[in-house]
C-alpha positions as CSV (number, residue, x, y, z in Angstrom):
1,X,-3.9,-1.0,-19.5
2,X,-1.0,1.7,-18.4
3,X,2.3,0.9,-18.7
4,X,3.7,-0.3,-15.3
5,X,6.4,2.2,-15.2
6,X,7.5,4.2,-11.9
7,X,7.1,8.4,-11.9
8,X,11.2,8.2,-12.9
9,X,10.2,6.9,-16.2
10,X,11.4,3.4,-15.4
11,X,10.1,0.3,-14.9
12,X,8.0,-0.6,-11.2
13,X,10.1,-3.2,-8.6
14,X,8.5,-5.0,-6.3
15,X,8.2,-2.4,-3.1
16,X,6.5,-5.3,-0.7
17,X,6.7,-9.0,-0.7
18,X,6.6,-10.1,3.0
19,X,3.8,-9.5,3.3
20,X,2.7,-9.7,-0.4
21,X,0.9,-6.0,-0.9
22,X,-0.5,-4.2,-4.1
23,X,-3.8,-4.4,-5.5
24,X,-2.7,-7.5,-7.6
25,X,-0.6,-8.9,-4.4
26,X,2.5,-8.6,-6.5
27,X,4.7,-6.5,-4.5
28,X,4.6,-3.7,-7.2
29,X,1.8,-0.7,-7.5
30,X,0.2,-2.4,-10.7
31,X,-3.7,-1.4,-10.8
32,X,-6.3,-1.6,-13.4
33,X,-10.0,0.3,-13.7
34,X,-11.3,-2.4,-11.0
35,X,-9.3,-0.9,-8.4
36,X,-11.9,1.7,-7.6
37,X,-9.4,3.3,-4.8
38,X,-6.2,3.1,-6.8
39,X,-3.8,1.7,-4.2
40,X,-0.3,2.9,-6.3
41,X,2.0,4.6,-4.0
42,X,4.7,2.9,-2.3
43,X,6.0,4.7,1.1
44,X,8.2,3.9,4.0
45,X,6.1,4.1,6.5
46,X,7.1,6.0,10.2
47,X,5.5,5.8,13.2
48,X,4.4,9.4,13.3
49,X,2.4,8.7,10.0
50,X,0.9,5.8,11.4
51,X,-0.3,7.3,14.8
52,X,-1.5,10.4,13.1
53,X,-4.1,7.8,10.7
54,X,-5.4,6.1,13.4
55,X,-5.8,9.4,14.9
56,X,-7.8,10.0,12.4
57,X,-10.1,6.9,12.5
58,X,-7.6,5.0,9.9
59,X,-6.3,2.4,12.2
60,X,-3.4,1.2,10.0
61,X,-1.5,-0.6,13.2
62,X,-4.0,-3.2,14.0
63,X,-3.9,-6.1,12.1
64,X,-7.9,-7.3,10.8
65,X,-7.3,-11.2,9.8
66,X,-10.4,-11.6,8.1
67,X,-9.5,-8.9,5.3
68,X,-5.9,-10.7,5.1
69,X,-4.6,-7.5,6.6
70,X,-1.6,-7.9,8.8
71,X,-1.3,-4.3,10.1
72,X,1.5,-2.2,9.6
73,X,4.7,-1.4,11.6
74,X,7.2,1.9,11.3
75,X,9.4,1.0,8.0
76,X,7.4,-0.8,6.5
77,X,7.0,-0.3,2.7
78,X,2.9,-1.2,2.0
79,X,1.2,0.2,-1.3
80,X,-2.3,-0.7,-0.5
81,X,-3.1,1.8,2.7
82,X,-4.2,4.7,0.2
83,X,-7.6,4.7,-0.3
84,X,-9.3,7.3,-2.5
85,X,-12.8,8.2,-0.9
């Protein structure tokens, strides 16, 4: 396993907690090899960054319950929207 440290050198705070995000749902951007997509950037998010994904086919704004995905709001700070394809 990597050390959980930020790009800084330093050690990762929790980014998200309400709702709970990361790939571990512990509000930091800890992964391991299972997390095929590695979900481990933390962003604010704006509103022309979510209108351009979903203009793009990467609806990020509308909430789909039965992944426990809440959808996403402008300043919102989620570390689980990247997705490496």
């Amino acid at each position: 396993m990597h050390p959980k440290i930020n790009v800084a050198g330093t050690e990762l705070k929790p980014c998200s907690t309400n709702p709970m995000t990361g790939w571990f749902r512990d509000g930091c951007c800890n992964t391991d090899v299972n997390d095929r997509g590695l979900h481990v950037v933390c962003c604010i998010l704006t509103s022309e960054f979510l209108e351009f994904a979903r203009s793009q086919g990467n609806d990020l704004i509308t909430a789909v319950p039965e992944h426990d995905f809440p959808g996403l709001k402008p300043g919102e700070r989620p570390k689980t929207v990247l997705h490496a394809r």
